[in-house]
N, C-alpha and C positions, 0 to 999 in steps of 0.2 A: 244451876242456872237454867232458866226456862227458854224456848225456841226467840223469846223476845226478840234476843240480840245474840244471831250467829256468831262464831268465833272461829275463824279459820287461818292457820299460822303458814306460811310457806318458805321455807328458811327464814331468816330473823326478822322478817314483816308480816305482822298479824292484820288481818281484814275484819271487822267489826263491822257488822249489818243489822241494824233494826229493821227489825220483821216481823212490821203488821200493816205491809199494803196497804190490805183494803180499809184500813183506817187513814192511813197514809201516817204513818207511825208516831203518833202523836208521845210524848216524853212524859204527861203528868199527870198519869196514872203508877197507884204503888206498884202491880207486878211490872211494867215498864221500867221504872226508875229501880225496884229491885233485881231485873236482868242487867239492867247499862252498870251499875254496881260492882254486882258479881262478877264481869265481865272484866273491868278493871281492875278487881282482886288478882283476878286468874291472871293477866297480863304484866301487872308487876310483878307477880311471883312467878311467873314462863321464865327459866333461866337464857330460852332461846331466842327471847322475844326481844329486841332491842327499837325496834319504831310500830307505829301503828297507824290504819287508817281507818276512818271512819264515814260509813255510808249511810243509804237508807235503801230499801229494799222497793222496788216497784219505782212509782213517779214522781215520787217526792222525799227528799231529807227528813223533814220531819216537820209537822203542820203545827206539832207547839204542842197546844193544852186541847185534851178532849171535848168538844163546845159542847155535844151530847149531853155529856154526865155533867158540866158544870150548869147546863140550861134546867137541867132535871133534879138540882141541888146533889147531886151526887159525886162529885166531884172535891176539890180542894175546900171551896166556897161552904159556907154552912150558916143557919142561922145565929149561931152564936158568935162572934168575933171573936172571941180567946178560944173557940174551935177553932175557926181558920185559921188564925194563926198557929195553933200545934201543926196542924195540917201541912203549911207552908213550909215551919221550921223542919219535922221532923216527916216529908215527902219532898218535892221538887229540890228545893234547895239543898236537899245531899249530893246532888248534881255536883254544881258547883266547887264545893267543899272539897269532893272526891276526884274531881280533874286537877285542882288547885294543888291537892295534895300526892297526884299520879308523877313519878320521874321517867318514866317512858314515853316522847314524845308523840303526838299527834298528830295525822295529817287529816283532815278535813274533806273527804270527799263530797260536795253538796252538789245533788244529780238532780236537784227539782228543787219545789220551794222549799224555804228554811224560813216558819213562821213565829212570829211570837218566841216562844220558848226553843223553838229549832231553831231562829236564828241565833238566839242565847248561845244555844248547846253548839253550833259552830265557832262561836267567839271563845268558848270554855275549851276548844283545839291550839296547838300553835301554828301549823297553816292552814290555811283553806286553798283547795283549787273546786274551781264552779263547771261547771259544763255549762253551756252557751243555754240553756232554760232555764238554771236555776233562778231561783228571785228571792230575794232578802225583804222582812218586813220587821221593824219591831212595834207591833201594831198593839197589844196593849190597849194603848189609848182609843182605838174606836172599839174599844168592849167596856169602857166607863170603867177598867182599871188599871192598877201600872205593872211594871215589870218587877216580878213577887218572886221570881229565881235568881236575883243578880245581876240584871243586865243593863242598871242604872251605872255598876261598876265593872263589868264587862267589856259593853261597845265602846264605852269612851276610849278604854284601853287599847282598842283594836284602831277606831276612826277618829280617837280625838274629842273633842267635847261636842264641838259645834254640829259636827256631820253627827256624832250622835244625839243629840238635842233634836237637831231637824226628824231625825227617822222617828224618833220615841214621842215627840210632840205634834206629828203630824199624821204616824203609822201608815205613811206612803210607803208602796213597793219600790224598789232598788232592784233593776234588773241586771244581770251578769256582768255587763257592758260599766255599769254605772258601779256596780261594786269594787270593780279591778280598778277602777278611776279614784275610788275614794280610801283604795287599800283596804276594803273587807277581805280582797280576797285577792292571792297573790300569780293568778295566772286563770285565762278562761280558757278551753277549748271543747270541740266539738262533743257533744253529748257521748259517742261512740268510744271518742279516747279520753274521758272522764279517767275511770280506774288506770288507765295506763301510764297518764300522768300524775296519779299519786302517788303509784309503785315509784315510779322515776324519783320525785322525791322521799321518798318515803327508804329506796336504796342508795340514794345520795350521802344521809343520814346512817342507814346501817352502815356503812363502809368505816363509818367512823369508830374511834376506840367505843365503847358502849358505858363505861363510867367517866369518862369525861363530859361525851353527849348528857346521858342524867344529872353529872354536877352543872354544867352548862345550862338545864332545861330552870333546874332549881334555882338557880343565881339569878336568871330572867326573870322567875316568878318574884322572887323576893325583891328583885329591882322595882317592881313598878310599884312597890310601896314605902320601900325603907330609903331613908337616907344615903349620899352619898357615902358617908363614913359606915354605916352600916354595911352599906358592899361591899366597900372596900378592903374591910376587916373579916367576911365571910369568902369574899374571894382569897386573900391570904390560908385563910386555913381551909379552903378546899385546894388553894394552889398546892398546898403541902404533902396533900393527899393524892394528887396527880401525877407530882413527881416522883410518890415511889412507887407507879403503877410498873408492872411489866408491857402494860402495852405504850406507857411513855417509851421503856426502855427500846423496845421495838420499833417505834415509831423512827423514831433516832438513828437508830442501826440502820433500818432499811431506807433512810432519808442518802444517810452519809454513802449504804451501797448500791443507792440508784436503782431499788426494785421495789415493788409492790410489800406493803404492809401487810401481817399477818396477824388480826389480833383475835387476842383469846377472852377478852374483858375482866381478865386478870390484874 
């Protein structure tokens, strides 16, 4: 894994940093998306690791897609359209794919803008908390194309159809204030206490058994697309799976003796 995307664990909360500043760390670039990658390897397989947060490094989340290398054709875009499109499938969009497919939950730290594909790569989290500058755009649309990472099925998931319709066909800014309004984003505070507030959540969550949290995180992903009876039927046999945890059995004991849980993710 390259400096892209720091990785720093501090008991069972890991801190994910993209880090390239002075780019303001744009995601749609290949060694970019093959650091955020790696980075999510290493994290589902950290036996310590039970939640995570993810930031941006300097004064923005992340600006999206490189305009540089795309203005320069050197980027995703190419002259031939069955290039681009490999490009799309087999660069940005492993994004997606690989959060969709992550059991170790997300928190969202967005300390600046979140453009384009950064605001994407925020909705591909399962919360977000803003610090009072961040600003949401899925702007897209005033570069004469659409949302090529996911974010057609994405944002809806996050805001709904409408409010996501309005950002994606209009690629107006949404600042902190308007984001927590329309549930992009589950709490604002001061730029200062950004990180402090996602540790907060982010230890809300470790405290919990750590294979219930993952079957939990998985049920929610599988919900927003399959049927009721499909969940219902998956919830069943991961319930089955819960019950013979040791840290069920724990949870239980220390319920019934009125002390503090101790679990092992056994």
């Amino acid at each position: 894994m390259t400096d892209h995307v720091l990785y720093h664990r501090d008991g069972h909360i890991v801190t994910l940093t993209l880090n390239q500043p002075e780019l303001r760390n744009p995601v749609s670039d290949d060694d970019m998306v093959d650091a955020i990658l790696a980075a999510l390897v290493r994290l589902e397989n950290d036996p310590e690791a039970r939640v995570a947060i993810l930031t941006g490094a300097g004064s923005a989340f992340s600006s999206g897609g490189n305009l540089k290398k795309m203005a320069s054709g050197d980027g995703l875009a190419s002259a031939s359209p069955i290039k681009t499109r490999r490009n799309y499938l087999t660069g940005i969009q492993r994004l997606p794919r690989a959060f969709a497919a992550l059991e170790v939950p997300i928190v969202a730290a967005v300390n600046g803008p979140a453009i384009g594909a950064g605001c994407d790569l925020a909705c591909m989290c399962d919360i977000r908390v803003a610090g009072e500058s961040a600003k949401f755009a899925e702007s897209f649309v005033k570069l004469g194309i659409i949302p090529g990472d996911g974010g057609a099925w994405l944002l809806p998931h996050v805001v709904g159809h409408a409010k996501a319709a309005e950002m994606a066909l209009t690629g107006d800014m949404v600042d902190a204030a308007e984001a927590l309004r329309i549930g992009l984003v589950s709490k604002v505070v001061p730029d200062a206490e950004l990180l402090d507030a996602a540790r907060a959540y982010a230890a809300r969550i470790a405290a919990n058994p750590p294979q219930a949290v993952r079957m939990t995180k998985r049920l929610l992903w599988e919900a927003r697309q399959a049927s009721l009876e499909t969940v219902l039927q998956l919830s069943a046999a991961m319930q089955a799976l819960a019950h013979t945890t040791i840290d069920n059995k724990e949870a239980m004991t220390a319920f019934l003796e009125k002390r503090p849980p101790q679990f092992s993710g056994q």
